[in-house]
C-alpha positions in Angstrom: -3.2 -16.0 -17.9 -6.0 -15.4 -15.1 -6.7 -11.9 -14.7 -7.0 -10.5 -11.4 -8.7 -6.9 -10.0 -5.7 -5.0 -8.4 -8.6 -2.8 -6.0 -7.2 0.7 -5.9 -7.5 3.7 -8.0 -3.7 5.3 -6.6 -1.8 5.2 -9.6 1.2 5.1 -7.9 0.5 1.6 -6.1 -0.7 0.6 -9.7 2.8 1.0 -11.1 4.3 -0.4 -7.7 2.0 -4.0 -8.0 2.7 -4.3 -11.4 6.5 -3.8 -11.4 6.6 -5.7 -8.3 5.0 -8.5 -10.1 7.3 -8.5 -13.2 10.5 -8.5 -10.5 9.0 -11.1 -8.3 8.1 -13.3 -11.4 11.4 -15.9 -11.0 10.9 -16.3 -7.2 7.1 -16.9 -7.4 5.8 -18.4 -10.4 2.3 -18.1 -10.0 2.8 -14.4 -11.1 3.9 -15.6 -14.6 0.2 -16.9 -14.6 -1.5 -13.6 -13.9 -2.2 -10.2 -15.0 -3.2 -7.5 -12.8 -5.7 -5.4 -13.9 -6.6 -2.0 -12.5 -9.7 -1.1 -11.2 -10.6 2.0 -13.2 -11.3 -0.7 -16.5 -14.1 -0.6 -14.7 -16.9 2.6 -14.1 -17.4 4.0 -10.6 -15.5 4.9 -7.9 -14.3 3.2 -4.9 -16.4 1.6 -1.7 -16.5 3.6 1.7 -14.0 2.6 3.5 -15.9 2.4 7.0 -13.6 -0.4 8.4 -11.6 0.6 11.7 -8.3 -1.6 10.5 -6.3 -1.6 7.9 -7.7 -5.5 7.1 -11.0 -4.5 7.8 -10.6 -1.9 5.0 -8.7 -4.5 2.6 -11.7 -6.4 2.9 -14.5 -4.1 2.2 -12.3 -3.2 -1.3 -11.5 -6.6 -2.3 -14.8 -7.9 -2.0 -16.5 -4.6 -4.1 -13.7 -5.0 -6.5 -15.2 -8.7 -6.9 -19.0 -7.9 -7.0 -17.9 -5.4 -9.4 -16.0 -7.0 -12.2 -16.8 -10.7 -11.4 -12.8 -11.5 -11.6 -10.6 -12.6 -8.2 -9.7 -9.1 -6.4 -6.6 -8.1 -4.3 -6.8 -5.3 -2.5 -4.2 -3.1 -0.6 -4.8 -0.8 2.5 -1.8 1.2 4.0 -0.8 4.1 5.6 1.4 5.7 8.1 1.8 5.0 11.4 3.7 7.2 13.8 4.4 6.1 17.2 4.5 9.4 18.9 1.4 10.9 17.5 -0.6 7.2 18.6 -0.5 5.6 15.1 -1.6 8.3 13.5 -2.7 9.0 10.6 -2.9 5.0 10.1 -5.9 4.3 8.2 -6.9 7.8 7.8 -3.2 8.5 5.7 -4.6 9.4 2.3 -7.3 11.9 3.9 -5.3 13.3 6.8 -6.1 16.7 5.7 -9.5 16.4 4.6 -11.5 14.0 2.6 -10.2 15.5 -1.2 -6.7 15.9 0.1 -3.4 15.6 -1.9 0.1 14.1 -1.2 1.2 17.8 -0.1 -1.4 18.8 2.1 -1.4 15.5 3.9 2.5 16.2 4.3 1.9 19.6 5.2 -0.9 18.4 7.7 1.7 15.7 9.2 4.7 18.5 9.6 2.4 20.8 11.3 1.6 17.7 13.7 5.2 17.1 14.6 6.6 20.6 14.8 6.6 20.4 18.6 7.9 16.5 18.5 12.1 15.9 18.2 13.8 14.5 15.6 14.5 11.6 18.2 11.1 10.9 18.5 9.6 10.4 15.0 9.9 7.1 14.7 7.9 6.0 12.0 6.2 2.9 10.2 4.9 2.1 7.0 2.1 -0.7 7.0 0.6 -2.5 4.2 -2.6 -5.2 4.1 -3.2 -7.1 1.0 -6.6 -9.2 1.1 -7.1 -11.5 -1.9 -10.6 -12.8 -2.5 -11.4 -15.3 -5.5 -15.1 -14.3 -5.4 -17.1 -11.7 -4.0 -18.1 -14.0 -0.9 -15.0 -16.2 -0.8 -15.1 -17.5 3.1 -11.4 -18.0 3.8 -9.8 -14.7 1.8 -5.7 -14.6 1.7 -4.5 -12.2 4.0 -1.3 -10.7 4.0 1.0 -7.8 5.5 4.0 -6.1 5.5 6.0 -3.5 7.7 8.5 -0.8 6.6 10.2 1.0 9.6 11.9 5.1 9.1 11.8 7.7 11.0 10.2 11.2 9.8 12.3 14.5 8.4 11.6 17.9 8.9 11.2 18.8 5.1 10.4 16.7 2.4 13.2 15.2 0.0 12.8 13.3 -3.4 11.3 13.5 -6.0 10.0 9.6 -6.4 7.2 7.6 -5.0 4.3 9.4 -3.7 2.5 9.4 -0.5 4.7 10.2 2.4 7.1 8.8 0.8 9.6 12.6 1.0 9.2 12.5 4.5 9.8 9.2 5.2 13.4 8.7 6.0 15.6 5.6 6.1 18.8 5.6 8.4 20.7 2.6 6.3 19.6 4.0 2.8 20.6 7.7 3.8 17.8 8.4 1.4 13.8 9.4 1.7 11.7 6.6 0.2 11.4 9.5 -2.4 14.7 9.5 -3.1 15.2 5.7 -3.5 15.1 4.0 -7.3 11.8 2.6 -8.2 13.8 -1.0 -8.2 15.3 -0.6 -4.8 11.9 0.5 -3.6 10.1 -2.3 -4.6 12.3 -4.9 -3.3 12.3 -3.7 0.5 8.7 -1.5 1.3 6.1 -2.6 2.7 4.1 -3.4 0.0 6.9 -5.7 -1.3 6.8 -7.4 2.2 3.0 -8.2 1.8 3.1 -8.9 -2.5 6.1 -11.8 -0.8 3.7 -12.9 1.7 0.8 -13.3 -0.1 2.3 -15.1 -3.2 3.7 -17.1 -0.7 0.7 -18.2 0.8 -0.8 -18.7 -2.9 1.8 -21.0 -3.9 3.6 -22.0 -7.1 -0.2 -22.1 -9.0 -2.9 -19.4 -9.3 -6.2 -21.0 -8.2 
């Protein structure tokens, strides 16, 4: 098995990679070959993220995941993008509230920013960048990415997921991401999209 650094501290995209990996398993083998490894094995905390993309920000975690533990890093950078508010929060979606917010004040912040905005125009997207390194200064890093659309509700439903996932609604589901099974979930989000792409681009071996 080849370990590799899954870069985040979220638990919730922890359990998503790692499921993800166990259900992807017969379509790609190189998963069978690896074992993701979360972060927090390791002490301190994450990097500043002072990147202005969501791939700049993959980066800058993949690569202090690598310096870090020594081991091949993937890291994930997503967020929220809402058409009628200019792509916001986008790469500011964990911290929309403030820099120590939680999944509930960054809902509460994103309610409060559409209360004026009709239900016809909250189109919504979920975006997701994996970057893969293999060593801290690995020139030509895998780079992947992976699109969910929805549209946004006026009140949160579900008790699943995390995130934005309550308020994020999808028309031929019926369902919030929230309210979706785990399984279902991680077979059609956008982090699913970008695991697909980037195993792709790895191929049937590891390294």
């Amino acid at each position: 098995m080849t370990q590799i650094v899954i870069a985040t501290h979220n638990k919730g995209k922890l359990r998503e990679f790692e499921a993800m990996r166990l259900m992807m398993s017969p379509e790609f083998p190189a998963l069978n070959h690896l074992e993701f490894v979360p972060i927090s094995t390791w002490a301190g905390g994450p990097p500043e993220e002072t990147g202005t993309s969501f791939l700049a920000n993959a980066l800058i975690k993949a690569r202090a995941a690598a310096a870090l533990t020594g081991l091949p890093a993937i890291a994930d950078d997503s967020g929220l993008e809402v058409a009628a508010l200019g792509g916001a929060p986008g790469i500011f979606s964990a911290r929309y509230a403030g820099v120590n917010a939680s999944d509930a004040d960054n809902n509460t912040q994103l309610l409060a920013e559409l209360s004026a905005i009709a239900q016809a125009d909250r189109s919504a997207r979920f975006v997701c960048v994996l970057a893969m390194v293999r060593t801290v200064d690995d020139p030509a890093p895998l780079i992947a990415s992976g699109f969910w659309a929805g549209e946004l509700l006026n009140h949160p439903r579900g008790e699943q997921g995390f995130g934005y996932d309550p308020l994020f609604f999808l028309a031929d589901q019926g369902k919030s991401a929230a309210e979706l099974p785990a399984e279902l979930k991680n077979r059609i989000s956008h982090r699913a999209h970008a695991l697909a792409n980037l195993m792709t681009q790895l191929g049937s071996t590891p390294f």
